[in-house]
C-alpha positions as CSV (number, residue, x, y, z in Angstrom):
1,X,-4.1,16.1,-25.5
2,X,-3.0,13.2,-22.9
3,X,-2.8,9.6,-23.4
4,X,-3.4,6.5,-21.4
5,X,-1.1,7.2,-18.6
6,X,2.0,4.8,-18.3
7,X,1.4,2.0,-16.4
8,X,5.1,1.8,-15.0
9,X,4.2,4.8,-13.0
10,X,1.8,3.9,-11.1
11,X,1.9,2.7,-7.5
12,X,2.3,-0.3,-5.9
13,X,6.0,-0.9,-5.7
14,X,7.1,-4.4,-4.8
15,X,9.1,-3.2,-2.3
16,X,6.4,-1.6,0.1
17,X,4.7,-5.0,-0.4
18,X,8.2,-7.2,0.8
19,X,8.5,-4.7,3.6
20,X,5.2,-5.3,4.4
21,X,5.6,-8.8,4.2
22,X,8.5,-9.1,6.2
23,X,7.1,-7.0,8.7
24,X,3.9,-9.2,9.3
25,X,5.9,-12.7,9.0
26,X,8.3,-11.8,11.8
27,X,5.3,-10.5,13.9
28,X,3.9,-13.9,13.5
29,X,6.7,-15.8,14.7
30,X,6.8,-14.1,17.7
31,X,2.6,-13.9,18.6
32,X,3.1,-17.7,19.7
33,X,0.8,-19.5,17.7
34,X,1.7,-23.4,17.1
35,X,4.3,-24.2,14.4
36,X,4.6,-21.7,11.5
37,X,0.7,-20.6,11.9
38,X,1.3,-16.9,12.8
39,X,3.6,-16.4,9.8
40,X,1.2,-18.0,7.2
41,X,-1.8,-16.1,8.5
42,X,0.1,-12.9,8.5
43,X,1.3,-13.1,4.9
44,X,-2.0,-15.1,3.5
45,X,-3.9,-12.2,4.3
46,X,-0.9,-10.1,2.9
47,X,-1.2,-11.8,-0.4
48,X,-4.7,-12.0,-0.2
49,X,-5.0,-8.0,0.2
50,X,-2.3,-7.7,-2.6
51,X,-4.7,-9.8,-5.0
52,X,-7.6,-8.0,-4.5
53,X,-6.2,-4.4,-5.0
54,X,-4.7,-5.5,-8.4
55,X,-7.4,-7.0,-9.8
56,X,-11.0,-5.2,-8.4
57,X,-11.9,-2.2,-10.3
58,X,-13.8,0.9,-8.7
59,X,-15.4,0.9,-5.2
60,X,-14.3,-2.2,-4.2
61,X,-10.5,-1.7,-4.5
62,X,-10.9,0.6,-0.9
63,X,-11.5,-2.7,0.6
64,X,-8.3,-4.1,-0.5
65,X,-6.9,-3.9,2.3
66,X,-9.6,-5.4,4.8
67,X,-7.9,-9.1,4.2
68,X,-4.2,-7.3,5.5
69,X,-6.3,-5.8,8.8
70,X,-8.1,-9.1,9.9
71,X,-4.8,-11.3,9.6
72,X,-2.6,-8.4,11.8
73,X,-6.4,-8.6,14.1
74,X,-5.2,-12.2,14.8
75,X,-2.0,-12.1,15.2
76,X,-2.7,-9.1,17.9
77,X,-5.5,-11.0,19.5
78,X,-3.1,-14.0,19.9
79,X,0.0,-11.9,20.6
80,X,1.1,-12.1,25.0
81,X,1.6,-8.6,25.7
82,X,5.4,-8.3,25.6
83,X,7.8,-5.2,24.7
84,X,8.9,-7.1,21.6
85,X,5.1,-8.0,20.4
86,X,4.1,-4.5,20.5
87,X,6.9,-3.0,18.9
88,X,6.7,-5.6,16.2
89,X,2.4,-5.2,15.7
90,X,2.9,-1.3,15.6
91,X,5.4,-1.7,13.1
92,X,3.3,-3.8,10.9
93,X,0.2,-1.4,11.2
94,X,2.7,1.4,9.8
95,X,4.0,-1.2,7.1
96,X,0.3,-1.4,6.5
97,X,-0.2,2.3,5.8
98,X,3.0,2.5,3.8
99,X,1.2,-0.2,1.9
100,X,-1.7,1.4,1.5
101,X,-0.4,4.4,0.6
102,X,1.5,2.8,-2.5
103,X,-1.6,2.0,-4.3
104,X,-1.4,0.6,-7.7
105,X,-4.0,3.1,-9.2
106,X,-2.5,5.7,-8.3
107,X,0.5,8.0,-9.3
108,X,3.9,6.4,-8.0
109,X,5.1,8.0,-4.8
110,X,2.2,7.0,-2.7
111,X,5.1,6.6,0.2
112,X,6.2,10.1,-0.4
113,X,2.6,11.7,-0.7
114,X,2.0,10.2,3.1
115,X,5.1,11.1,4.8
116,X,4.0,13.0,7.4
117,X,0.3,10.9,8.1
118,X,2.7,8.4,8.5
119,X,5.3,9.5,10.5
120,X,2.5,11.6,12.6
121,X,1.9,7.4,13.2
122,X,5.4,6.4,14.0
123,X,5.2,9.2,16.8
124,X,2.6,7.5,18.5
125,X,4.2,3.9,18.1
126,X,7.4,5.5,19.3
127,X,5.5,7.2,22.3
128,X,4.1,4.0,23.5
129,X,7.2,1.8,23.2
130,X,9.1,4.2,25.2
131,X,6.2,3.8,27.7
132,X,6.4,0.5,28.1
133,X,10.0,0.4,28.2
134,X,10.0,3.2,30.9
135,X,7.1,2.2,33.0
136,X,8.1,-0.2,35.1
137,X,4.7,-1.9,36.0
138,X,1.4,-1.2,34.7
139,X,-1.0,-0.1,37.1
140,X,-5.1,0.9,36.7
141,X,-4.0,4.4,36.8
142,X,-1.9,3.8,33.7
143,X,-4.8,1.6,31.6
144,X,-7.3,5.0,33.1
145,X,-4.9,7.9,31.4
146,X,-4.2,5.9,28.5
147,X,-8.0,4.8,27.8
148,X,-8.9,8.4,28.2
149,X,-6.2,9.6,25.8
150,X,-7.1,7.2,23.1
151,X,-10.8,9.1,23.7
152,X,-9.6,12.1,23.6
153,X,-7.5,11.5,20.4
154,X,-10.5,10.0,18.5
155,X,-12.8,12.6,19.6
156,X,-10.0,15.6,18.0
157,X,-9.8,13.4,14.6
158,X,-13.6,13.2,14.4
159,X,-13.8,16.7,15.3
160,X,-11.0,17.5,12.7
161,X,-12.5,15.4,9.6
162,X,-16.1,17.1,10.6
163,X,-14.7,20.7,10.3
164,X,-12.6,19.4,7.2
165,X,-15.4,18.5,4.7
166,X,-17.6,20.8,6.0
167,X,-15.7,23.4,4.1
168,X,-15.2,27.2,5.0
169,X,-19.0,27.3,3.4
170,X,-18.0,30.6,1.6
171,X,-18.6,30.4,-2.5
172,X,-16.8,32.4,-4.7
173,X,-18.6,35.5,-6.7
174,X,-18.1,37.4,-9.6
């Protein structure tokens, strides 16, 4: 017979939540929004995300993290598109899965569990940064063949998830 599990090990360490913090705040300072703006809307919607996965029960706690996505939508929409914005916003959105990934109603070791989604992530941060370090101008042909493989990308995840809880459709018999 098992008891109330311990809440000690659950998820949401503090320390995904200050690296995700951090994170944000210096991608605000460097967005270029008047006085401190761009830090306090990055970490009031960081808060703000914290809150509401600690205390909402159920469905709602998925949403959580919707507060966290508008405030780094901000601070990108207000971002100049410099080498050191870019690296800094695709490091927050893999703060923000880190986050994510450490939720507080779930087993400890959130981090762990989503190494490799995560990392699969990194890749792709790492892959653009090194393009815009490498590429010396952009040119339309650039925007064309990256547009298309953002498409193409999406399509192969959509196509992936479809085959994925569609099952193998084969039932087991006695």
């Amino acid at each position: 017979m098992s008891g109330p599990a311990d809440p000690a090990r659950f998820g949401g360490s503090g320390l995904t939540l200050a690296a995700f913090g951090a994170i944000v705040a210096v991608f605000g300072l460097v967005v270029g929004l008047p006085y401190l703006l761009g830090p306090v809307v990055g970490l009031a919607g960081v808060v703000a995300s914290w809150a509401w996965r600690r205390r909402r029960a159920g469905a709602g706690r998925e949403l959580g993290v919707l507060p966290a996505i508008v405030a780094l939508g901000v601070l990108a929409l207000a971002a100049p598109a410099v080498p050191a914005t870019e690296l800094l916003g695709g490091l927050s959105a893999l703060a923000l899965l880190l986050w994510a990934a450490d939720d507080p109603a779930r087993p400890a070791g959130g981090g762990r569990r989503a190494v490799g989604e995560i990392a699969t992530c990194g890749l792709a941060v790492a892959v653009a940064w090194t393009l815009v370090l490498t590429v010396p101008r952009r040119t339309g042909a650039i925007d064309l063949a990256g547009a298309l493989l953002a498409a193409l990308l999406l399509i192969v995840a959509w196509l992936l998830t479809r085959e994925a809880s569609r099952g193998t459709g084969a039932g087991a018999s006695a």
